[in-house]
N, C-alpha and C positions, 0 to 999 in steps of 0.2 A: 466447402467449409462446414454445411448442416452434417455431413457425414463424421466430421473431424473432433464437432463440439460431442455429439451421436456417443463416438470411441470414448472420450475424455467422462461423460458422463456413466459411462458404463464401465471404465478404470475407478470412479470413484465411488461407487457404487458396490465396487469390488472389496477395494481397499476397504470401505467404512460399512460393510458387510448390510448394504439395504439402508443406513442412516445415517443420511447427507445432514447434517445441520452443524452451519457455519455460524451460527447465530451468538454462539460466547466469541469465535474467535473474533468476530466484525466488531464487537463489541470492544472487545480486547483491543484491537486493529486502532480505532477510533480513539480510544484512550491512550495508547500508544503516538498516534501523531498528537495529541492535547500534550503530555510531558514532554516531546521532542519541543512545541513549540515552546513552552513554557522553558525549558534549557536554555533557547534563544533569546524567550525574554530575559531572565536572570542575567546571562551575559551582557547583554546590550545596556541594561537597569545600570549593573554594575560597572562597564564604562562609561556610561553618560554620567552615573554620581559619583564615582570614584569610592564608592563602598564597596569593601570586598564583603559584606554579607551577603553580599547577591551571590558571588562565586559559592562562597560556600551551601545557597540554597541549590544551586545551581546543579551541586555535584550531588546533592541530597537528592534532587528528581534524578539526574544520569542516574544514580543506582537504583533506583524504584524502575526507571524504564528498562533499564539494563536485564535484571531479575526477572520481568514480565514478557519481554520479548522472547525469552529464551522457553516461553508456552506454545508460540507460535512457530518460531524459524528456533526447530530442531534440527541435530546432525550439518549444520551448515557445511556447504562444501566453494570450496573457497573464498569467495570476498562475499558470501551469498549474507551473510549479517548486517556488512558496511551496504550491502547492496538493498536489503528489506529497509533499514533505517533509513534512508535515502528514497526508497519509494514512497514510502509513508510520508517523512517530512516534503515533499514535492507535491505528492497530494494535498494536503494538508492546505501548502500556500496556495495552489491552485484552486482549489473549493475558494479561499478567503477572494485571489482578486477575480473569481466570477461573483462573487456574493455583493464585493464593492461596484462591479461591471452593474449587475441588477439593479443593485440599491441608486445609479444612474440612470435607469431602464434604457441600459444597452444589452438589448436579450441576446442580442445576435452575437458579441463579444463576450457573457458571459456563458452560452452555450457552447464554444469553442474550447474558455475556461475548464468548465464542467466537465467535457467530453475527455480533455484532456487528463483530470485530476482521475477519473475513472480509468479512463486506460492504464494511469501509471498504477491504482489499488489494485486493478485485477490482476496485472503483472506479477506483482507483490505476491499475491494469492495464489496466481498460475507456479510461479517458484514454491513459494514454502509449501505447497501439494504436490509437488514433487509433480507434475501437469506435463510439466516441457521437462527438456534435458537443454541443459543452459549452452552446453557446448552447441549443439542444433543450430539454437538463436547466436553466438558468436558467428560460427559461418557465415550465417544469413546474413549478419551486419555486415560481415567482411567484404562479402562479395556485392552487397547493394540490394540485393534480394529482396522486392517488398511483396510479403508475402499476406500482407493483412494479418499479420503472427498479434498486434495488437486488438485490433476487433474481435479475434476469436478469444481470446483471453476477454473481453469483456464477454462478450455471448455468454461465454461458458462462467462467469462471476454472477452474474443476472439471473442464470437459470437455479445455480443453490446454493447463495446467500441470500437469506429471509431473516432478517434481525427481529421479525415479528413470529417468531418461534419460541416458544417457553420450552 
């Protein structure tokens, strides 16, 4: 696997000619799941009071998320948009119920949370870096294949996102 993160670091190193820094997109990323949630809440706001001002705030953030996603998950190639909005928003909830896990102090539940919410962001990232070839991971799912395809995708998240980069 150290061999495979090795190649992946040195593909992107290629690509971004010596200068790895993911530090707008994490940023970006981050903000990104905040409006997905916030969609959520408008919606839900809006059925629980029966005011469609909520729908309407609702569709005011869709389009600000909408517009800003399209910074990160360029060229999509197939469902790869429905697929980055979905990893984000999954992350998103997973960060929240290990944070409620903690705020219990069940570390041990909320490190599983955590581990999870991170596998699903690096994914996220392994796609819109063009990292893996998506068709790859279909097989692998198809066939049962566990290839630990998720832990290297975090290894390789770990090593060059640093959101403390100016």
């Amino acid at each position: 696997m150290e061999q495979e993160v090795k190649l992946w670091l040195d593909k992107i190193e290629e690509v971004k000619k010596g200068e790895v820094d993911l530090s707008r997109d994490e940023d970006l990323s981050i903000a990104l799941m905040n409006l997905i949630s916030l969609e959520e809440h408008f919606y839900f706001t809006a059925m629980k009071t029966d005011n469609q001002k909520y729908l309407e705030m609702l569709n005011s953030v869709r389009k600000l998320r909408k517009s800003l996603l399209k910074n990160i998950v360029t060229d999509p190639e197939g469902e790869e948009w429905c697929i980055s909005k979905h990893l984000l928003a999954s992350s998103m909830r997973l960060m929240e119920v290990g944070t409620k896990e903690l705020a219990k102090d069940n570390k041990k539940e909320a490190n599983v949370f955590f581990k999870s919410a991170f596998d699903l962001y690096s994914l996220f990232f392994a796609i819109n870096m063009k990292l893996i070839d998506t068709k790859k991971i279909e097989q692998n799912l198809e066939s049962k294949e566990d290839n630990g395809i998720m832990k290297k995708f975090s290894t390789i998240v770990k090593k060059i996102v640093d959101c403390c980069k100016e």
